[in-house]
Each structure stands twice: as C-alpha cells, then as structure tokens.
PQR file of N, CA, C, O and H, with PARSE charges and radii, in Angstrom:
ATOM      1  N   UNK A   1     -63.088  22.486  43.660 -0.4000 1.5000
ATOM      2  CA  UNK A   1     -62.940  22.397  42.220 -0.0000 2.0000
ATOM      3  C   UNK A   1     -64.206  22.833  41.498  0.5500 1.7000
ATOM      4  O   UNK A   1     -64.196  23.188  40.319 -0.5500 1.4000
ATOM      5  N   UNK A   2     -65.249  22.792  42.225 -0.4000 1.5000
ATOM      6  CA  UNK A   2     -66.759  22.925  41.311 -0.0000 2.0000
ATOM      7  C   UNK A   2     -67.132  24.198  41.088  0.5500 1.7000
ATOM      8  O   UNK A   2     -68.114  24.590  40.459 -0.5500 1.4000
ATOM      9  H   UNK A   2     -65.257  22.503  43.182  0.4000 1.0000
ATOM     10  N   UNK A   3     -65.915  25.112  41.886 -0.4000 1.5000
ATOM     11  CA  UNK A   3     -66.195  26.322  41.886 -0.0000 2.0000
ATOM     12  C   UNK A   3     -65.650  27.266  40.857  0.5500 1.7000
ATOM     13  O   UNK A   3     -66.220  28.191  40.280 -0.5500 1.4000
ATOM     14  H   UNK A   3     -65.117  24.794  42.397  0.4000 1.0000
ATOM     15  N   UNK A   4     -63.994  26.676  40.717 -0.4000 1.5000
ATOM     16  CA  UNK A   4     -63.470  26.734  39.490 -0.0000 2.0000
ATOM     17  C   UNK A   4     -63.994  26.639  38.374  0.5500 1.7000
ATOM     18  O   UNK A   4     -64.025  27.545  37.541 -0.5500 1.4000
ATOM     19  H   UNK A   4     -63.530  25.924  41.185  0.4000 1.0000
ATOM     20  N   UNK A   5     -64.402  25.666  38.262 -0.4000 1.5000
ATOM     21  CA  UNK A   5     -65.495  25.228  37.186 -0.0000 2.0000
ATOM     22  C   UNK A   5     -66.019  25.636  36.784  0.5500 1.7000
ATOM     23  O   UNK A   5     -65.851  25.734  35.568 -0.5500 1.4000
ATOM     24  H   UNK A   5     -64.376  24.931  38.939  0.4000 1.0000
ATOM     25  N   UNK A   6     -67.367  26.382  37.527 -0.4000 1.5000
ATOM     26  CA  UNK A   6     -67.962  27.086  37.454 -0.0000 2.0000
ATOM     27  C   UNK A   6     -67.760  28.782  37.134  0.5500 1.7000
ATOM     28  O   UNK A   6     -68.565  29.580  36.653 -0.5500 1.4000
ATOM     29  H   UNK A   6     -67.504  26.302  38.514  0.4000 1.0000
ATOM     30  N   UNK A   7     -66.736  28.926  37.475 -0.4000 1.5000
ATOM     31  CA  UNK A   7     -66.025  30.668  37.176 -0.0000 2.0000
ATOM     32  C   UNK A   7     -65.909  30.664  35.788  0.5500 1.7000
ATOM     33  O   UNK A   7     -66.366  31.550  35.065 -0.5500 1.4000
ATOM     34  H   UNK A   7     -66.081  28.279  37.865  0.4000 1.0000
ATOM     35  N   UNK A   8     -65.001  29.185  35.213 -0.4000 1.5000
ATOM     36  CA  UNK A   8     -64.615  28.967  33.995 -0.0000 2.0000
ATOM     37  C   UNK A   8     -65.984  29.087  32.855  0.5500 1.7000
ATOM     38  O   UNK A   8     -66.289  29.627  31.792 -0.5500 1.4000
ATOM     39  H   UNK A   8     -64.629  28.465  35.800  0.4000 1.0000
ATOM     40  N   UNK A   9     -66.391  28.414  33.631 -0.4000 1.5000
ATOM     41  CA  UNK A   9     -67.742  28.729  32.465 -0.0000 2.0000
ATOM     42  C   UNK A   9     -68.585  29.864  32.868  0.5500 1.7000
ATOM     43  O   UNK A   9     -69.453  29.807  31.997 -0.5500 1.4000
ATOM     44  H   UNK A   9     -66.143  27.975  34.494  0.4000 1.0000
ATOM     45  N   UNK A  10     -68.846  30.703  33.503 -0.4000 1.5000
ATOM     46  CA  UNK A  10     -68.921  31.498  33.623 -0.0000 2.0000
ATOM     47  C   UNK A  10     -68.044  32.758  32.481  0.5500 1.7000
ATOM     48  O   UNK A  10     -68.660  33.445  31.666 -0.5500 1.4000
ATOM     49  H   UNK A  10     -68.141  30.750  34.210  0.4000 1.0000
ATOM     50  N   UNK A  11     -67.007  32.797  32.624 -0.4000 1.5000
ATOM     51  CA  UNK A  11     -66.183  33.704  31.855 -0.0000 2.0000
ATOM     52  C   UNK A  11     -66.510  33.021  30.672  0.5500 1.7000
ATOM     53  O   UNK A  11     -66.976  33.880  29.924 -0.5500 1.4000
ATOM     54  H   UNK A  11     -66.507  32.239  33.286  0.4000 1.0000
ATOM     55  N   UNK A  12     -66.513  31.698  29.983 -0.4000 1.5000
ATOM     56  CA  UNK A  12     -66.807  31.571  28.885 -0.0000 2.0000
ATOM     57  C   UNK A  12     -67.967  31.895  27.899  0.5500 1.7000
ATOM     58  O   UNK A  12     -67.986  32.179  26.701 -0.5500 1.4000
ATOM     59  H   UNK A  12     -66.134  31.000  30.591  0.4000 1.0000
ATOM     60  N   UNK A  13     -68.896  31.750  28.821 -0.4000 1.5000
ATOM     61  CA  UNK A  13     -70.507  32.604  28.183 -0.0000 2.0000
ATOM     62  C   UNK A  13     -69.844  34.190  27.711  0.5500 1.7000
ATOM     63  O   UNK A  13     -69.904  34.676  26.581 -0.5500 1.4000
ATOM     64  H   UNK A  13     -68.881  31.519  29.794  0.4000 1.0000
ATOM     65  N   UNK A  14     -69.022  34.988  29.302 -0.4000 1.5000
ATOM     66  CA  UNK A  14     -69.277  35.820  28.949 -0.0000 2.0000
ATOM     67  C   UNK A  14     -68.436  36.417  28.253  0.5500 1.7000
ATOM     68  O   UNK A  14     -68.503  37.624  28.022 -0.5500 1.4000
ATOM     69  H   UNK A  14     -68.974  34.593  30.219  0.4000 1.0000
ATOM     70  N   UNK A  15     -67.275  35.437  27.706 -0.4000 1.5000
ATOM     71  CA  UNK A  15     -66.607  35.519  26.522 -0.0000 2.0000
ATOM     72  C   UNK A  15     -66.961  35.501  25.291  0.5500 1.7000
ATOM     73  O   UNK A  15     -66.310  36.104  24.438 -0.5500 1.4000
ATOM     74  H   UNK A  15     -67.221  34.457  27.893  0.4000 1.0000
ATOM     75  N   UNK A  16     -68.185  34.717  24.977 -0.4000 1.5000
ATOM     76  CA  UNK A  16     -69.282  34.410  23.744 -0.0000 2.0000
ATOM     77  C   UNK A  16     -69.692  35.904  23.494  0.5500 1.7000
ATOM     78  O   UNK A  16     -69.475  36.661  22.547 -0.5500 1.4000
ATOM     79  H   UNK A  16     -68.714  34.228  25.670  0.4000 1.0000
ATOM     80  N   UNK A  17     -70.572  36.107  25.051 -0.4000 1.5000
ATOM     81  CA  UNK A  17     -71.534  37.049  24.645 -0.0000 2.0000
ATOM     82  C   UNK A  17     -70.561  38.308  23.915  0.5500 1.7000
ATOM     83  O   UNK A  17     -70.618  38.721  22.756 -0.5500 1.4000
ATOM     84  H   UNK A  17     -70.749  35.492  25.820  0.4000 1.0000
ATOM     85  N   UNK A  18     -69.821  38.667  24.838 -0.4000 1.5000
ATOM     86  CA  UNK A  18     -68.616  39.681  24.248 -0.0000 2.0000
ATOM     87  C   UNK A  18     -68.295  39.589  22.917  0.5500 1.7000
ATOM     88  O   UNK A  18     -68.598  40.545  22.203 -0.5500 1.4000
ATOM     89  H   UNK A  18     -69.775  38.332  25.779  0.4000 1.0000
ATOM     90  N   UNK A  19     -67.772  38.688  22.459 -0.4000 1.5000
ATOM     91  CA  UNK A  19     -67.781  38.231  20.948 -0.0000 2.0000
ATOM     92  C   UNK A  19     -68.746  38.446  20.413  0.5500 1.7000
ATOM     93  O   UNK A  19     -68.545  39.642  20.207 -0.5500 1.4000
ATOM     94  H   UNK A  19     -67.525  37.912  23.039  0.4000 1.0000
ATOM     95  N   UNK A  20     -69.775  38.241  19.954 -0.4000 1.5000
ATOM     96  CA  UNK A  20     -71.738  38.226  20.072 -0.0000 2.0000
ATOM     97  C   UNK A  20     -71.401  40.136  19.665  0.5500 1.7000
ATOM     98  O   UNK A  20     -71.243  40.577  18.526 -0.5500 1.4000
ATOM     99  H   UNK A  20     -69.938  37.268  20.121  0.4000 1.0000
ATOM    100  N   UNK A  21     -71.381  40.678  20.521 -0.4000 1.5000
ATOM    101  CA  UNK A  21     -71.371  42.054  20.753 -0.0000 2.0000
ATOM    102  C   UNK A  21     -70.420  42.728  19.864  0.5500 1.7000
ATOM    103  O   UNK A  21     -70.761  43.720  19.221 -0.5500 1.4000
ATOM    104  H   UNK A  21     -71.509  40.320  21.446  0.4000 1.0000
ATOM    105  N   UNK A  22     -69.179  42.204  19.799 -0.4000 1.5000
ATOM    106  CA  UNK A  22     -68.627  42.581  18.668 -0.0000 2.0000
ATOM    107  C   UNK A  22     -68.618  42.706  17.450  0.5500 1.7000
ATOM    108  O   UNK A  22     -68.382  43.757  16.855 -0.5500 1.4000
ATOM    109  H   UNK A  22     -68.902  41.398  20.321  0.4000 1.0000
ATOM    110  N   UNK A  23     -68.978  41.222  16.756 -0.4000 1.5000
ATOM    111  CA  UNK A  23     -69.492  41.360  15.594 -0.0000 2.0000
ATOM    112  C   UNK A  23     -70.952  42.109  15.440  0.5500 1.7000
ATOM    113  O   UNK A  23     -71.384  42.152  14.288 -0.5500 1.4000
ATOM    114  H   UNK A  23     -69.170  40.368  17.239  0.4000 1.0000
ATOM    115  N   UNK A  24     -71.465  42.486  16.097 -0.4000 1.5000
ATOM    116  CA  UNK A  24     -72.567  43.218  16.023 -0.0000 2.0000
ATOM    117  C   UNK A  24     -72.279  44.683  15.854  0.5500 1.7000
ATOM    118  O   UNK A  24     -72.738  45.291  14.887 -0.5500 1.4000
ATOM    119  H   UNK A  24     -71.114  42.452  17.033  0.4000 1.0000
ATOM    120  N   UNK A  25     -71.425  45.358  16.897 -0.4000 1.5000
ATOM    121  CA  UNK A  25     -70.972  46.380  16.380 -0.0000 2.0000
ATOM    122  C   UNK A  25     -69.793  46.624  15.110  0.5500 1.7000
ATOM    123  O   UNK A  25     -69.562  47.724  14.609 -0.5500 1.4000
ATOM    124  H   UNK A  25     -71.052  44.865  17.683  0.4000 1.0000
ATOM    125  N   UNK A  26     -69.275  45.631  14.813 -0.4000 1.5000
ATOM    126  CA  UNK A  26     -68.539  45.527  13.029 -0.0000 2.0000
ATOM    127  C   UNK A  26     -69.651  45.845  12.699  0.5500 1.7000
ATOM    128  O   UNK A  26     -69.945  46.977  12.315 -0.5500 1.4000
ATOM    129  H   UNK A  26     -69.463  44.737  15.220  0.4000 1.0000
ATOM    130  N   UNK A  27     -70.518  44.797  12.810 -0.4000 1.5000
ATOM    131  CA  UNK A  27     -71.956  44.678  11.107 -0.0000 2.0000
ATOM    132  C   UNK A  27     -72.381  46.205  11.229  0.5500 1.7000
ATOM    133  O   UNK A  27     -73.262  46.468  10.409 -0.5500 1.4000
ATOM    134  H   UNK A  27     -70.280  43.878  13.123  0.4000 1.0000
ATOM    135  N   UNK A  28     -72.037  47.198  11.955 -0.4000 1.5000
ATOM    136  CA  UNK A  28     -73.003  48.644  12.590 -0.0000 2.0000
ATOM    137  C   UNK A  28     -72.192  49.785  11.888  0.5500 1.7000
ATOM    138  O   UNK A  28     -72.554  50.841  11.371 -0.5500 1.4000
ATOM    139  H   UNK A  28     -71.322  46.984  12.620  0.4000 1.0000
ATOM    140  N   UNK A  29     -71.005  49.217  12.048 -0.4000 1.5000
ATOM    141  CA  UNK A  29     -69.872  50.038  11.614 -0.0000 2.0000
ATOM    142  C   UNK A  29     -69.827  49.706   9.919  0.5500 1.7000
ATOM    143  O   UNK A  29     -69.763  50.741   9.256 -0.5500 1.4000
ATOM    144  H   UNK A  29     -70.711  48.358  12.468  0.4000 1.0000
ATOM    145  N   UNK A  30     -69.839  49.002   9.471 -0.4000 1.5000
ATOM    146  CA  UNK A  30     -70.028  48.101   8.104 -0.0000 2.0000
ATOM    147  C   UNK A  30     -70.619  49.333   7.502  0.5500 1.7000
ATOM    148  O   UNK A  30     -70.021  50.191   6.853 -0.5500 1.4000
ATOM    149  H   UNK A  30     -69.892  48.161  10.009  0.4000 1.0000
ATOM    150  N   UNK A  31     -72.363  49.274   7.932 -0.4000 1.5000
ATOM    151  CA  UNK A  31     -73.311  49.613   7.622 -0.0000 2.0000
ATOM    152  C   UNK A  31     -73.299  51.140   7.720  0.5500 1.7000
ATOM    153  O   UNK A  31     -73.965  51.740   6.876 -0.5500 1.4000
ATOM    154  H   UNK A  31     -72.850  48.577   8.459  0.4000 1.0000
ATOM    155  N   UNK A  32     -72.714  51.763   8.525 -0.4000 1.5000
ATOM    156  CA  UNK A  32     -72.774  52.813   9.083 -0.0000 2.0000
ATOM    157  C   UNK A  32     -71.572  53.626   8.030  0.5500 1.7000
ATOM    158  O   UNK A  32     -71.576  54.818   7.721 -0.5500 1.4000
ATOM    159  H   UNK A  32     -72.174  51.276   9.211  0.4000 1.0000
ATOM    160  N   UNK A  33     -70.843  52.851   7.724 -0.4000 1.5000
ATOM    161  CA  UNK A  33     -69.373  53.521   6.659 -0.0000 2.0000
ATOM    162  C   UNK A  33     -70.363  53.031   4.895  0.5500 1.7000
ATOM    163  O   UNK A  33     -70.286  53.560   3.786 -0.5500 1.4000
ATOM    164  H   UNK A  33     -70.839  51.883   7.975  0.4000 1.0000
ATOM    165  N   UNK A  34     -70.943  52.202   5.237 -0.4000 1.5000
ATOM    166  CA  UNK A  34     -71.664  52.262   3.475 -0.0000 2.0000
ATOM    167  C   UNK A  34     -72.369  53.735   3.519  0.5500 1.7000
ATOM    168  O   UNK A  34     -72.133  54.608   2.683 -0.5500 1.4000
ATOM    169  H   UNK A  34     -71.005  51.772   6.138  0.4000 1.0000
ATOM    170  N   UNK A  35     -73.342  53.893   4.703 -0.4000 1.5000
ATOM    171  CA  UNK A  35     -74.434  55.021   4.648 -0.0000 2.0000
ATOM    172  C   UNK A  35     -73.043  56.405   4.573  0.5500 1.7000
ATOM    173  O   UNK A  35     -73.365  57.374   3.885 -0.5500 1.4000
ATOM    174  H   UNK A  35     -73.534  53.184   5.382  0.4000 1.0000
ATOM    175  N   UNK A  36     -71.764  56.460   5.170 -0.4000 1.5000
ATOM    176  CA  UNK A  36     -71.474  57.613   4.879 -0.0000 2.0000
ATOM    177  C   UNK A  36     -70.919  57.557   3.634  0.5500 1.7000
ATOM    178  O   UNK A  36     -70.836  58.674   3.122 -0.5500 1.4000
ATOM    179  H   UNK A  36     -71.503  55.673   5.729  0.4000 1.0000
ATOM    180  N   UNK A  37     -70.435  56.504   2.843 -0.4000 1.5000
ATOM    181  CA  UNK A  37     -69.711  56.563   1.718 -0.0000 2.0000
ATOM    182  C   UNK A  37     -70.782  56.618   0.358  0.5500 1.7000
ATOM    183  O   UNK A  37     -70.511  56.422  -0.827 -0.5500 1.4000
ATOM    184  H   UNK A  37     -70.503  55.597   3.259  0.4000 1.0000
ATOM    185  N   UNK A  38     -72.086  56.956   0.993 -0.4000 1.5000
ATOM    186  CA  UNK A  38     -72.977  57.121  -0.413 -0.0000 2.0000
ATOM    187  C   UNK A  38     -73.297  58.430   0.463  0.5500 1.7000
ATOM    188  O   UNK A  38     -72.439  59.209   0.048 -0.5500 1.4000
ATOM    189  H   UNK A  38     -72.306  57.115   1.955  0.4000 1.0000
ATOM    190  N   UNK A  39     -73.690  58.794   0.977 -0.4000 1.5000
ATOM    191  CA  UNK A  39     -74.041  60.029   1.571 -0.0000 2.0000
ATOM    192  C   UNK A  39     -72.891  60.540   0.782  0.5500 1.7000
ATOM    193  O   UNK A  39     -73.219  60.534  -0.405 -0.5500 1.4000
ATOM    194  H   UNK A  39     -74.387  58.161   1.314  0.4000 1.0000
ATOM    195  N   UNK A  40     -72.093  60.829   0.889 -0.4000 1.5000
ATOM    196  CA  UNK A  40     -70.699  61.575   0.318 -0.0000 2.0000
ATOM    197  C   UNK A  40     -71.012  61.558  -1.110  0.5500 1.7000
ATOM    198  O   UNK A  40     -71.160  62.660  -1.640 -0.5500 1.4000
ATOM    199  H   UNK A  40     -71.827  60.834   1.853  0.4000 1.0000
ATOM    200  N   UNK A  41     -71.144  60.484  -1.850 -0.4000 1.5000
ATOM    201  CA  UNK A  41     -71.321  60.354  -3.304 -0.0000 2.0000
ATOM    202  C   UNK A  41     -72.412  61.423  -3.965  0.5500 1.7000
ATOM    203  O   UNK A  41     -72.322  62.173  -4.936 -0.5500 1.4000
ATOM    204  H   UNK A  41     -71.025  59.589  -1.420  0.4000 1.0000
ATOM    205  N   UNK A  42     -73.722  61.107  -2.804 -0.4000 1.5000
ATOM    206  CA  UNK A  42     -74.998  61.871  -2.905 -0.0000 2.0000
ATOM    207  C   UNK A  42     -74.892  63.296  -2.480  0.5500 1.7000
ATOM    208  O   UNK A  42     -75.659  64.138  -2.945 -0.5500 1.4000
ATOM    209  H   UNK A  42     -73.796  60.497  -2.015  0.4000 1.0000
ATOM    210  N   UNK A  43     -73.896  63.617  -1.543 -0.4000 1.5000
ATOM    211  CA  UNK A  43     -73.778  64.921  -1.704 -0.0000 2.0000
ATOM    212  C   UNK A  43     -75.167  65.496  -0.329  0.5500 1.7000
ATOM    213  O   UNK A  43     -75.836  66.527  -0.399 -0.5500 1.4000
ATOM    214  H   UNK A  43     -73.273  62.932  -1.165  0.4000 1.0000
ATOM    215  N   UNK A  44     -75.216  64.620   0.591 -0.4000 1.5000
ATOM    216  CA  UNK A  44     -76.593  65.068   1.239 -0.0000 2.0000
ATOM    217  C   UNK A  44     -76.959  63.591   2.066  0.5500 1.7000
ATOM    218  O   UNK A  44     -76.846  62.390   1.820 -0.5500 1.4000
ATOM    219  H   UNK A  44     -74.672  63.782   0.648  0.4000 1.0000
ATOM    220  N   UNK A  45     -77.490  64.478   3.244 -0.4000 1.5000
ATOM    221  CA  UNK A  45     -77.506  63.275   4.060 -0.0000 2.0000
ATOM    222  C   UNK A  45     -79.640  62.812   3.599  0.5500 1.7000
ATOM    223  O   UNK A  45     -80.348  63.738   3.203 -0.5500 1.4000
ATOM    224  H   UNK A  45     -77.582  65.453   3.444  0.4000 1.0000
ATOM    225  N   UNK A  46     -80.010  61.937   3.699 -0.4000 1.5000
ATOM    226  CA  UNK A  46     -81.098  61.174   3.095 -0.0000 2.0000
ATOM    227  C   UNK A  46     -82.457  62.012   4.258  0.5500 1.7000
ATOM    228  O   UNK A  46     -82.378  61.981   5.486 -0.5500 1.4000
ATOM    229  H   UNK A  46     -79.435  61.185   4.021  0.4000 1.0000
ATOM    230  N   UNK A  47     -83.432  62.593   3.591 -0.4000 1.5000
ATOM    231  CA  UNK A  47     -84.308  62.981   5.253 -0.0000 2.0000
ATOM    232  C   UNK A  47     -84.644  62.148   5.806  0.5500 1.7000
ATOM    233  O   UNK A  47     -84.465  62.371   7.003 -0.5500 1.4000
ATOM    234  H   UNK A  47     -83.497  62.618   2.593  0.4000 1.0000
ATOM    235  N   UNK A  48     -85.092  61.175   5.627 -0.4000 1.5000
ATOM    236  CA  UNK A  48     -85.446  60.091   6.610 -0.0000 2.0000
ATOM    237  C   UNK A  48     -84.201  59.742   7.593  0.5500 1.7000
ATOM    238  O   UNK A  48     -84.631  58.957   8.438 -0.5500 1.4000
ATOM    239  H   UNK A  48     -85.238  60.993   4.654  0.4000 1.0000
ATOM    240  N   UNK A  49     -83.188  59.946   7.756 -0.4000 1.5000
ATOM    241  CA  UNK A  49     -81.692  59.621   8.388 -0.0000 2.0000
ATOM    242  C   UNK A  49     -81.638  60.996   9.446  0.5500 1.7000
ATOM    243  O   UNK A  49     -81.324  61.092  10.633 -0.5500 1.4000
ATOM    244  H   UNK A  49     -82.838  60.583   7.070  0.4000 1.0000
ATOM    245  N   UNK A  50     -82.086  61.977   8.456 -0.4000 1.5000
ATOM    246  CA  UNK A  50     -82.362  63.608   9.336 -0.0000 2.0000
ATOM    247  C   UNK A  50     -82.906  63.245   9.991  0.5500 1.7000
ATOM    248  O   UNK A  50     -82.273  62.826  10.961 -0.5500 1.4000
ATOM    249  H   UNK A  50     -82.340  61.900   7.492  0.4000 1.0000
ATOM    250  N   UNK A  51     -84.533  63.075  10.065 -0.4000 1.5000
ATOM    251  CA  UNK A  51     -85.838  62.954  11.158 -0.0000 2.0000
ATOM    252  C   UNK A  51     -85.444  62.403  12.048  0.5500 1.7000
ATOM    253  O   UNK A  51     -85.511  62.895  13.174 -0.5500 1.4000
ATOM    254  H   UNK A  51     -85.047  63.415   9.278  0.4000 1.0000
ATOM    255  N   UNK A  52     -84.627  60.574  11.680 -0.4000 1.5000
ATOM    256  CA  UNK A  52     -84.081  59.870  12.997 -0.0000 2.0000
ATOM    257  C   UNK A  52     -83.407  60.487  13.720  0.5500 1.7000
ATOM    258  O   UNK A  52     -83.785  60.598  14.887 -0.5500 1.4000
ATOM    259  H   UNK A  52     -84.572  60.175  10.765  0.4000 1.0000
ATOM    260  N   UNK A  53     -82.082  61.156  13.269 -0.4000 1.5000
ATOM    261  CA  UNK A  53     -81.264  61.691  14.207 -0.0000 2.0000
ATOM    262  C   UNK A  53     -81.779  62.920  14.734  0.5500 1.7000
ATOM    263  O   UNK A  53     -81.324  63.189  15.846 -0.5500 1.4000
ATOM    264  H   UNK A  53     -81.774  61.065  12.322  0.4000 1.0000
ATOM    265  N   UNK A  54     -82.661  63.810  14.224 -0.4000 1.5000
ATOM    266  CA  UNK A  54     -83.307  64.652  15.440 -0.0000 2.0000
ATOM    267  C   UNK A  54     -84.252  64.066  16.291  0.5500 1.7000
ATOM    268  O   UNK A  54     -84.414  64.743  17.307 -0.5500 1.4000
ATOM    269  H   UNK A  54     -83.031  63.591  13.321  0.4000 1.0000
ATOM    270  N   UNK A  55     -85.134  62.751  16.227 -0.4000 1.5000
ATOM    271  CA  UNK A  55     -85.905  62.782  16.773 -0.0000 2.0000
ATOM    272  C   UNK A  55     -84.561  61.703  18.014  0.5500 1.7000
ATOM    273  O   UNK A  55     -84.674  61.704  19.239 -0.5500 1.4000
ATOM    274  H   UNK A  55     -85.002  62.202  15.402  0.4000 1.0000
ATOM    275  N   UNK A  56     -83.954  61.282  17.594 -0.4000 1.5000
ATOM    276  CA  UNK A  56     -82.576  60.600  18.733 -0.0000 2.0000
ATOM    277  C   UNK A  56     -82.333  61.808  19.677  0.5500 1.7000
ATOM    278  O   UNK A  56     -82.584  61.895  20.879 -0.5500 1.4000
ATOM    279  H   UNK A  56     -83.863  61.282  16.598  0.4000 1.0000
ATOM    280  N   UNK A  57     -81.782  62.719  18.833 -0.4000 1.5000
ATOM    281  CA  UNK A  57     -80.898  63.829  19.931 -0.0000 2.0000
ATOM    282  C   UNK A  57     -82.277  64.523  20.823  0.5500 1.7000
ATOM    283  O   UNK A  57     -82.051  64.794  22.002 -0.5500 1.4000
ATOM    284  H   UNK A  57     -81.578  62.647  17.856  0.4000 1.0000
ATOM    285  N   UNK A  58     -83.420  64.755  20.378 -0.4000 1.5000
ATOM    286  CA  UNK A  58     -84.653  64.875  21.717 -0.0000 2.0000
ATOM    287  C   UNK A  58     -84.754  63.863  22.467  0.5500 1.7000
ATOM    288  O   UNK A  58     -85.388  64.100  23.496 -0.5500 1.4000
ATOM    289  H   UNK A  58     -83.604  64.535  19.420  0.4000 1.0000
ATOM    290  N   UNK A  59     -84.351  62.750  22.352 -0.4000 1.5000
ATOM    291  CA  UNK A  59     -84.723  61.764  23.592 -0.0000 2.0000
ATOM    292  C   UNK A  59     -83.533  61.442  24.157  0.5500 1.7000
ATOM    293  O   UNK A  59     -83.502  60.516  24.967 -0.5500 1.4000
ATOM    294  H   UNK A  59     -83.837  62.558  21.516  0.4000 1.0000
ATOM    295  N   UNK A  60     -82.332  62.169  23.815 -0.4000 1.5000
ATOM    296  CA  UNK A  60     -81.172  61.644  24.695 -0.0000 2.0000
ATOM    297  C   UNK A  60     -80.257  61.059  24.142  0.5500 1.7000
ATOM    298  O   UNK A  60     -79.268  61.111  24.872 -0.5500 1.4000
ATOM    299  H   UNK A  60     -82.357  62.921  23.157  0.4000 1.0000
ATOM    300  N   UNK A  61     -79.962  60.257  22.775 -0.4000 1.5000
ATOM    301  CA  UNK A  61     -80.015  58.989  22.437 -0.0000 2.0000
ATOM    302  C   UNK A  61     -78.488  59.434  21.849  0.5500 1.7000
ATOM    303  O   UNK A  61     -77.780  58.603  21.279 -0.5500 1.4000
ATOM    304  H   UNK A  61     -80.766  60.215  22.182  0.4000 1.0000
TER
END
C-alpha cells in the first residue's frame, strides 16, 4: 500500500507542477497577444523586441 501511496502523490505534485506550467504559459500567451495587438495598432514591431528576437534566433532560441 505505501507504494501506492506514494505513486499517488507523486502524480499529484506532478499534477500541480503541470498546472504551475500552464498558467504560466496563458500569462505568456496573454502577454504575447497584447504585444501583437498593439504592434498591429502601431503599425511596427518595437526595436527593442527586434534586437531580442535576432539576438534569440543567433543562439538557437
């Protein structure tokens, strides 16, 4: 039985953490649909948003 037990809570952390992870990627997506829905308004993506994403796509990212 202690083993059961133990699986159970096991899957439950890593049911949390999963959850945890989700709302994290909402809040990303949130954030990420504001930056395109003013980008659109603005007509132009911001340079500082440029620099990041080139200096991302040189490292792999």
């Amino acid at each position: 039985m202690d083993d059961q037990k133990q699986l159970q809570q096991d899957a439950a952390a890593v049911q949390d953490r999963i959850a945890r992870q989700q709302t994290k990627v909402a809040d990303m997506q949130t954030t990420l649909g504001a930056m395109a829905a003013e980008q659109y308004r603005d007509g132009g993506i911001d340079p500082s948003v440029q620099l990041r994403a080139r200096a991302d796509r040189r490292r792999g990212k």
